[in-house]
C-alpha positions as CSV (number, residue, x, y, z in Angstrom):
1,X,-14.6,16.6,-4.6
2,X,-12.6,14.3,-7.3
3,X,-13.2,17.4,-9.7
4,X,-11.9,20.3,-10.2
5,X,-13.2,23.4,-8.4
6,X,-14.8,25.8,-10.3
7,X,-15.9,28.9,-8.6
8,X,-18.4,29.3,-5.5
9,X,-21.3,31.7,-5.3
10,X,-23.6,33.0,-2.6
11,X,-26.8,30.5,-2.7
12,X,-29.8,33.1,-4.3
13,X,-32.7,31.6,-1.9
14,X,-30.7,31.1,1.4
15,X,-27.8,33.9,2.4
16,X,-26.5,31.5,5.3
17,X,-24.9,28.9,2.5
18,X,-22.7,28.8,-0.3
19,X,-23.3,26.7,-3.8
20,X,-20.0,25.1,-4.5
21,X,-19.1,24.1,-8.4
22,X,-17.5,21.2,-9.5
23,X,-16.6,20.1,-12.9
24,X,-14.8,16.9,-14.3
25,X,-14.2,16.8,-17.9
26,X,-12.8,13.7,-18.0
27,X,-14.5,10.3,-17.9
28,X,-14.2,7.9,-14.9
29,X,-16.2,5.1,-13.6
30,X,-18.6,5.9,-10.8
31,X,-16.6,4.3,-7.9
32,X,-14.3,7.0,-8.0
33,X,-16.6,9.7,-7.4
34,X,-16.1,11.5,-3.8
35,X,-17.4,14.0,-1.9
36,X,-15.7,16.1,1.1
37,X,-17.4,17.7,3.4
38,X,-15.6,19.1,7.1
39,X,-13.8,21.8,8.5
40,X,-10.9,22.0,6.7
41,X,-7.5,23.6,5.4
42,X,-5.4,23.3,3.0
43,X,-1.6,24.5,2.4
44,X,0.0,24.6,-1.2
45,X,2.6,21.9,-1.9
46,X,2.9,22.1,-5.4
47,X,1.9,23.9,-8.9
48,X,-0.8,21.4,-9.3
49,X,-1.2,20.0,-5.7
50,X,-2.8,21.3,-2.5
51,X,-3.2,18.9,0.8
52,X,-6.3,19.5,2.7
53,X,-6.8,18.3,6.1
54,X,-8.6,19.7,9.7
55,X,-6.1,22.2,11.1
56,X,-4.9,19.6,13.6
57,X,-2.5,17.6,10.3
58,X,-2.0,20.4,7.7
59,X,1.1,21.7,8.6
60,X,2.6,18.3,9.1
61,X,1.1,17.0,6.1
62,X,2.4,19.5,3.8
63,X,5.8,18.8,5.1
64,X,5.6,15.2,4.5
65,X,3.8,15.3,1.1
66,X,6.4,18.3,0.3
67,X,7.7,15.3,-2.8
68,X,4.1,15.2,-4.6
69,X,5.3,17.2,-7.6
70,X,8.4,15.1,-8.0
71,X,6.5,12.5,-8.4
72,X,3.8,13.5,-10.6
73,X,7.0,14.5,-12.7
74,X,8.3,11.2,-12.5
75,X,5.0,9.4,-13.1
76,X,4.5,11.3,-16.8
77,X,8.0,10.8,-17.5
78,X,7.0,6.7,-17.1
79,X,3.2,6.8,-18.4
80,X,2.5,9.9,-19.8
81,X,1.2,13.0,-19.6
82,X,-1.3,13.3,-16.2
83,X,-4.8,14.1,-17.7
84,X,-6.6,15.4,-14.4
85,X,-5.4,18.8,-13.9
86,X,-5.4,19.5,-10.1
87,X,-3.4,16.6,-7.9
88,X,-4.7,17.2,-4.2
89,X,-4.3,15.3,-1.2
90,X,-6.9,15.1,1.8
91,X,-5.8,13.6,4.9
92,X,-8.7,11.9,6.5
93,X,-9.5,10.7,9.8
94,X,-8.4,7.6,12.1
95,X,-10.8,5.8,11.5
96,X,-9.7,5.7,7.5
97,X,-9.4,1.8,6.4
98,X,-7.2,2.0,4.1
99,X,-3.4,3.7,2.9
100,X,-4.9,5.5,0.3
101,X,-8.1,6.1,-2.0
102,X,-7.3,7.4,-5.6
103,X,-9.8,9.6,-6.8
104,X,-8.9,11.8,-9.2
105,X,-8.2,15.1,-8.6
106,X,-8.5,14.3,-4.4
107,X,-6.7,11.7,-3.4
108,X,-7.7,10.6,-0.2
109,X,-5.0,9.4,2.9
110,X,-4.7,7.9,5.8
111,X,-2.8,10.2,8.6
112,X,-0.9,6.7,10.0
113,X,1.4,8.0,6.7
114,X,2.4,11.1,8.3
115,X,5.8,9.4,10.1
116,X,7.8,13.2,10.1
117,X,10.5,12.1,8.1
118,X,8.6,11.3,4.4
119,X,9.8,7.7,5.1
120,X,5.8,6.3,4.4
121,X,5.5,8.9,0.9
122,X,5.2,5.7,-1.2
123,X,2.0,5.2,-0.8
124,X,1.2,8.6,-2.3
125,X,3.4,7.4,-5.2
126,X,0.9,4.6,-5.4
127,X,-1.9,6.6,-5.8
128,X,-0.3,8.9,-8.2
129,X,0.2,6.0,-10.1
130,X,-3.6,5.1,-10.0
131,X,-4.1,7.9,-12.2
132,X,-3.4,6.1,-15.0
133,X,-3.8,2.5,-14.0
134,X,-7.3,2.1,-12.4
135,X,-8.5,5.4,-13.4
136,X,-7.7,6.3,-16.6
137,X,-7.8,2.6,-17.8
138,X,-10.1,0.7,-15.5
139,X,-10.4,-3.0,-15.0
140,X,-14.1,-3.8,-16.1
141,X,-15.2,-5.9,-13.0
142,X,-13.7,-6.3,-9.8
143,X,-12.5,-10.5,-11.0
144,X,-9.8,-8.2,-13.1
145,X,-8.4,-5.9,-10.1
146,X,-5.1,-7.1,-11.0
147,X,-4.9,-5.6,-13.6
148,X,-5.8,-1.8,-11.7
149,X,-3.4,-2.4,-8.4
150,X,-0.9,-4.7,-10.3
151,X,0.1,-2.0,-12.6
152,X,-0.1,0.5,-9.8
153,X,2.7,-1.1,-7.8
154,X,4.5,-1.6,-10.8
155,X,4.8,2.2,-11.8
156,X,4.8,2.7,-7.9
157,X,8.1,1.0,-7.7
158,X,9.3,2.3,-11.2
159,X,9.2,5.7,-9.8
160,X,11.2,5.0,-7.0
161,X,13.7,3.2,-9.2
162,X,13.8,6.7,-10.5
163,X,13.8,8.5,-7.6
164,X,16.3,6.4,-5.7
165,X,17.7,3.4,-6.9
166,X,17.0,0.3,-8.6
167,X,18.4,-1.4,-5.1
168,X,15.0,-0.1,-3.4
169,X,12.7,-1.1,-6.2
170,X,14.3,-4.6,-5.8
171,X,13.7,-4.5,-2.3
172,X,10.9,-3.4,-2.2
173,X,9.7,-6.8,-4.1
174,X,11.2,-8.4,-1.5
175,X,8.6,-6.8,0.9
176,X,5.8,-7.7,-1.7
177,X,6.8,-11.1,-1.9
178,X,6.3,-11.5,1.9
179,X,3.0,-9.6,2.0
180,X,1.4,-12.0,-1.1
181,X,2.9,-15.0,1.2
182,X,1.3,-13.8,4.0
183,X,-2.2,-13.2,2.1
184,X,-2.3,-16.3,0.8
185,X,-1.3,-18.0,4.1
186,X,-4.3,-16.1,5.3
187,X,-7.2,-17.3,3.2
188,X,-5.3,-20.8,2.4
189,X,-3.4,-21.8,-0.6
190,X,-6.3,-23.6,-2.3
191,X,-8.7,-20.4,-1.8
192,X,-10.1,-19.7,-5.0
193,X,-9.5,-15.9,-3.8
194,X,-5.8,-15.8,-4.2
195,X,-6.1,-16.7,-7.8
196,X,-5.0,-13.8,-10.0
197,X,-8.1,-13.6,-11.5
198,X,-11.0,-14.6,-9.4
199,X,-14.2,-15.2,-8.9
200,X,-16.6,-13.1,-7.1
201,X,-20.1,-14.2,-7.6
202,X,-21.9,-13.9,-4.0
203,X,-18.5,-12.8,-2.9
204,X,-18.5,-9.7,-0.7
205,X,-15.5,-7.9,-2.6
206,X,-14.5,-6.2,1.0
207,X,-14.2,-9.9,2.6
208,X,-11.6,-10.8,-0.4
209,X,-9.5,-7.8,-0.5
210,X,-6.1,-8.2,0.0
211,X,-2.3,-7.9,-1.1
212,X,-3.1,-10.8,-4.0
213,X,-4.1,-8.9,-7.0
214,X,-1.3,-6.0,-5.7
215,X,2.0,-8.4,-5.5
216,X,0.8,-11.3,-7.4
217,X,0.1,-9.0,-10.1
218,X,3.5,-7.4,-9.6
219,X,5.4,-10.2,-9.8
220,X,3.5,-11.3,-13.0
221,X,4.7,-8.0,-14.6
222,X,8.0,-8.4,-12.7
223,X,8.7,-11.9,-14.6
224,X,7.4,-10.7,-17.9
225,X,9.9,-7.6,-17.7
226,X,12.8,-10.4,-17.5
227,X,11.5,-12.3,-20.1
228,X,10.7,-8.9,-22.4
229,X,14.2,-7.4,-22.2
230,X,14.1,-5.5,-19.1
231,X,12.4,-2.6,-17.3
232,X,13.2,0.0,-20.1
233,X,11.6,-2.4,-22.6
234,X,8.4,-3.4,-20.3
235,X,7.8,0.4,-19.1
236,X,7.2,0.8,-22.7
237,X,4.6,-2.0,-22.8
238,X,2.4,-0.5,-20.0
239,X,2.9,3.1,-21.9
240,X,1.5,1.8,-24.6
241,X,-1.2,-0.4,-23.0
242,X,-2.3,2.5,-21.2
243,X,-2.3,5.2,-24.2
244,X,-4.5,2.3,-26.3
245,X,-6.8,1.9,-23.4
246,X,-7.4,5.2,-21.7
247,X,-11.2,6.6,-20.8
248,X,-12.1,2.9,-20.6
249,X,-12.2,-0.2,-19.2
250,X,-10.3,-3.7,-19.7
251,X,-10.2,-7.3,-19.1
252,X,-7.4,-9.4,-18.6
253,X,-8.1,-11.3,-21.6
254,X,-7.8,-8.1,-23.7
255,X,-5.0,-7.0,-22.0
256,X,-3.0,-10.6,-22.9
257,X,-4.1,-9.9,-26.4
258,X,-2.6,-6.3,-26.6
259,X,0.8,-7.7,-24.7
260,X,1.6,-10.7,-27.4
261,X,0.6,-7.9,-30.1
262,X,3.1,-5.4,-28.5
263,X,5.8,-8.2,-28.4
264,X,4.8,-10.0,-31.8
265,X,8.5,-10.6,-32.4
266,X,8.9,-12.7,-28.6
267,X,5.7,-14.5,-29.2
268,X,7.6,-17.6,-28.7
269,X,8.8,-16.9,-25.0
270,X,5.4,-15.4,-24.2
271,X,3.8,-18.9,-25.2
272,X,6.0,-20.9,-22.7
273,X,4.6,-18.7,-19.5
274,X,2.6,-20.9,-17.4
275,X,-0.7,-18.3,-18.0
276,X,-2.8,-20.9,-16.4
277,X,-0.7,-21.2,-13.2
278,X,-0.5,-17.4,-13.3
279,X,-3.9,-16.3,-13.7
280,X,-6.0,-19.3,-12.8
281,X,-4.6,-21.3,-10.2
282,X,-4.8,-19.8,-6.4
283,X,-1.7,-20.0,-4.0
284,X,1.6,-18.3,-4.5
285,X,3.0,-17.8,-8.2
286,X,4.4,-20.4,-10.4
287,X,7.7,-18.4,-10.7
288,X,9.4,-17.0,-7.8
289,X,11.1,-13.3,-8.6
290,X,15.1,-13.5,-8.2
291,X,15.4,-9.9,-6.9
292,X,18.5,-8.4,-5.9
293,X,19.3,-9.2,-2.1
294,X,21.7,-6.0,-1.3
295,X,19.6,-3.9,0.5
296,X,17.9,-7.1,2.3
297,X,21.2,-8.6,3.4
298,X,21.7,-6.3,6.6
299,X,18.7,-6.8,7.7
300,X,18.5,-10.5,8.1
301,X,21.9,-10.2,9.5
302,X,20.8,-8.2,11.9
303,X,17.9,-10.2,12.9
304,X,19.3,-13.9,13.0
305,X,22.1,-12.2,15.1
306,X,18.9,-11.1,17.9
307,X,17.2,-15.2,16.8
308,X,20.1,-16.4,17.7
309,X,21.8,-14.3,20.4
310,X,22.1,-15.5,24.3
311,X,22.4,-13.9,27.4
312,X,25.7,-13.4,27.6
313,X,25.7,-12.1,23.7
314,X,23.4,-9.1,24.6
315,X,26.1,-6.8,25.5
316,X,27.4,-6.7,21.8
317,X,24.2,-5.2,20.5
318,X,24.9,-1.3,20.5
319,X,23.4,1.5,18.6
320,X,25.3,1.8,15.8
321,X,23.7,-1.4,14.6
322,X,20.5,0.0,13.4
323,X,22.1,3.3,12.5
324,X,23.0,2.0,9.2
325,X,19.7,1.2,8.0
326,X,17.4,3.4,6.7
327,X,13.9,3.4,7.3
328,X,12.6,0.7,4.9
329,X,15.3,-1.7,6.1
330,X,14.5,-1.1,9.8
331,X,10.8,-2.4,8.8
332,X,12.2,-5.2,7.5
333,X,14.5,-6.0,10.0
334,X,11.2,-6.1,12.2
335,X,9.1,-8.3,9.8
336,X,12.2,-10.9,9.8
337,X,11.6,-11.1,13.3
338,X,7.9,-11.8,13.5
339,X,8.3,-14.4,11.1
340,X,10.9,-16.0,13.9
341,X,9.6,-17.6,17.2
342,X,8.8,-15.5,19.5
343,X,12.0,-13.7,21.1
344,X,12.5,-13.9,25.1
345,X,11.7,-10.7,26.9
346,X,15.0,-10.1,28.1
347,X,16.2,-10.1,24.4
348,X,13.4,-7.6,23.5
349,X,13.9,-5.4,26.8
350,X,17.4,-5.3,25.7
351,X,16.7,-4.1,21.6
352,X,14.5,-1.6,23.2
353,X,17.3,-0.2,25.7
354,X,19.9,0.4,22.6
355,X,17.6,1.0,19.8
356,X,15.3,3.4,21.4
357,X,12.8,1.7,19.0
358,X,9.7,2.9,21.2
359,X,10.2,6.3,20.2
360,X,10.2,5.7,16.8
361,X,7.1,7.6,14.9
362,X,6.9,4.8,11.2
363,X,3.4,3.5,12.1
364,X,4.9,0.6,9.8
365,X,7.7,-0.4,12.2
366,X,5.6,0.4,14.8
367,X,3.0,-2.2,14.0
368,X,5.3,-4.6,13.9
369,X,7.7,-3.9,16.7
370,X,4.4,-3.8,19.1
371,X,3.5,-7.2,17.9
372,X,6.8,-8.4,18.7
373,X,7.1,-6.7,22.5
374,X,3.4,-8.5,23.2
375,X,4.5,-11.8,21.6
376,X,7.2,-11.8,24.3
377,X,5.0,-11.0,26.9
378,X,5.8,-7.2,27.3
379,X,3.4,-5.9,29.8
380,X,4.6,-2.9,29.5
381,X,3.8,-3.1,25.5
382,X,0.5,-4.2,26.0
383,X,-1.3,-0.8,26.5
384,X,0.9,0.4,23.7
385,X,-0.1,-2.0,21.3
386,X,-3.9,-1.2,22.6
387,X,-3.6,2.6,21.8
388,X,-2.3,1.7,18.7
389,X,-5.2,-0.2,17.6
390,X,-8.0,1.8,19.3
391,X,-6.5,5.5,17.7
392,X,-6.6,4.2,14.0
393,X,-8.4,2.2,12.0
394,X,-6.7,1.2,9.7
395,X,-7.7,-2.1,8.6
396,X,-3.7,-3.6,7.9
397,X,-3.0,-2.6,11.4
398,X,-6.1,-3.2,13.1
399,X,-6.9,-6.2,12.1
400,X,-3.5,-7.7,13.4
401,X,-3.6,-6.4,16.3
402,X,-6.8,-6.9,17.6
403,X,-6.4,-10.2,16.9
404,X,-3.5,-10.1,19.6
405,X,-5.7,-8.8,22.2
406,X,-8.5,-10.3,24.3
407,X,-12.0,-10.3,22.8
408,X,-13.4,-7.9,25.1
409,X,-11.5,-5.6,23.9
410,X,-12.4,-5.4,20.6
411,X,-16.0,-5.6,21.8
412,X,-15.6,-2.1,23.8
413,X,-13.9,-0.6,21.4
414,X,-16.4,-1.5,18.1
415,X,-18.6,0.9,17.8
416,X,-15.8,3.4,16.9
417,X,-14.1,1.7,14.0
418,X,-14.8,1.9,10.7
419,X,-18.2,-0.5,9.4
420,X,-15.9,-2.3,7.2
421,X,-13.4,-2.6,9.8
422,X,-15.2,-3.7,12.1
423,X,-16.9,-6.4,10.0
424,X,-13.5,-7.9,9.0
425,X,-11.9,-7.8,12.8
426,X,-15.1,-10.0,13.7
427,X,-14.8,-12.2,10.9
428,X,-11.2,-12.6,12.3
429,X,-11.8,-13.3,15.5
430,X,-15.0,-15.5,14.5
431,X,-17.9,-13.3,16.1
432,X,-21.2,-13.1,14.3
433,X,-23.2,-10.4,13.9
């Protein structure tokens, strides 16, 4: 349960079943309350952390959540000390929606993270990072998520400034910038729904979720870091937002308020933001990030070499070209390309022979190097690109690539995804009921 255990007990009127105790003696807002129930184990990763899953995951999932402590450690060092006592993880099943679900003391996961190699941990840094923003200080009503997922990603990517480099946080922005593009390209630049702060009356809130209030919101902090001295300087802001906030909930308006109060001697440069454009005003941001390129160089190198490569260039492609990227960068050499016309087959046939990219586990490169083999009319892919969108469910991958296949096949395959899943793949793909 998101609470912490406390003690179990033969049930007095029935010897077949056992009363499990639960307490949480810190105050959270009812969405964050979660129950488990299933045949599960669990395997120690940490002084404060256990991951739970059915026996089939456990053993890989301790391995690849092995960091969790790290970054709890991390995550105080940035916002202070973690309140909830117990950090577990439960990987859930397929069918899961979503990356990740923070209640506190239980976060819940989605087992398309468990790549063997830790390279998909961040999003457990994300939901460590929930525990202060979202549910220690909570937005007040959904039109506010920003300021929940926003601050997330920011101390998301602050601890892997801290844990690797400031190279990766900047890249990683990069990736954010081109997930909030591809949001707003999805609902339309004049949907109300990619403003900042939205609107939601008769809105269903799972028909407008998306990246917007996640890397619009980052960027917002992002630019206001710049203009406030620096990430050093700006930690200490959302430090000290959160510590005035905590064990309650906030509005955007009130968190403005508490930012020009905190910076009462830059008042001036915090007047000349475009707040309107920011918060009120849907499409992509009024400022565009400058982050550092470094780590994004290679790959689109790498990629406009493949865009534009012909016949008689394939034979310079060799192994060693992908060796030197590391497992964000090969995601993002992959995203370049699906944002490129399609490639021909004999190109992709070709990638696949001296990258060996089929075998590779990342259900995030995976997503995206399926989309690319059945966009260049792979056969061979096809089936591939099915299984992957049959065995999970969730919702970023699904949704994609159902909308890649025939119609019939979503139709068989229904009744075995997720409710919410299955609502949003037929909204895609314009089927009623």
């Amino acid at each position: 349960m998101s609470a912490l255990h406390d003690g179990q007990e033969p049930d007095p009127s029935d010897s077949n079943r056992v009363i499990y105790r639960f307490r949480q003696p810190v105050p959270m807002p009812s969405y964050l309350i979660a129950i488990v129930v299933g045949a599960l184990e669990s395997r120690e990763i940490g002084p404060r952390s256990r991951v739970w899953s059915e026996k089939e995951y456990v053993d890989e999932a301790a391995f690849e959540f092995s960091e969790t402590e790290t970054m709890l450690k991390t995550a105080e060092s940035l916002a202070g000390p973690y309140v909830w006592g117990q950090y577990d993880l439960l990987v859930l099943p397929p069918s899961f929606p979503y990356g990740g679900m923070e209640n506190p003391c239980l976060t819940f996961v989605t087992p398309t993270v468990l790549a063997g190699d830790r390279s998909l941990a961040g999003v457990i840094a994300h939901e460590i990072s929930h525990s202060w923003t979202g549910n220690l200080v909570t937005n007040r009503t959904w039109e506010h998520s920003w300021l929940n997922e926003g601050h997330t990603v920011y101390i998301e990517r602050m601890i892997a400034r801290c844990m690797e480099s400031e190279q990766l946080r900047q890249f990683e922005g990069i990736g954010g910038w081109k997930e909030l593009q591809e949001s707003v390209k999805e609902f339309g630049p004049n949907n109300v729904l990619t403003n900042l702060v939205t609107n939601l009356h008769e809105v269903d809130t799972d028909e407008a979720f998306s990246f917007v209030p996640y890397e619009k919101g980052f960027a917002l902090l992002y630019h206001l870091e710049e203009l406030m001295g620096g990430p050093e300087v700006f930690m200490g802001f959302v430090k000290s937002y959160i510590q005035l906030f905590a064990y309650g909930s906030v509005t955007t308006e009130e968190w403005k308020n508490y930012l020009f109060t905190y910076f009462k001697d830059k008042v001036d440069i915090l007047n000349k933001v475009d707040w309107n454009g920011w918060m009120h005003t849907p499409g992509m941001p009024p400022v565009k990030p400058q982050y550092d390129t470094t780590m994004a160089d290679a790959c689109t190198a790498l990629c406009q070499r493949w865009v534009k490569a012909k016949e008689e260039d394939l034979a310079s492609f060799t192994e060693a070209d992908v060796k030197k990227l590391n497992s964000p960068q090969l995601i993002e050499f992959v995203a370049l390309l699906l944002q490129e016309e399609p490639l021909p087959l004999s190109h992709v046939k070709k990638m696949q022979e001296v990258y060996q990219l089929n075998s590779v586990k990342n259900t995030e490169f995976r997503f995206r190097w399926l989309r690319i083999c059945v966009r260049a009319h792979w056969e061979e892919a096809v089936p591939l690109a099915l299984k992957m969108a049959t065995e999970q469910g969730r919702m970023k991958f699904t949704r994609p690539l159902f909308s890649e296949q025939p119609l019939k096949t979503f139709k068989e395959h229904r009744a075995a995804l997720h409710p919410v899943t299955a609502m949003l793949v037929a909204k895609d793909l314009k089927i009623d009921g």
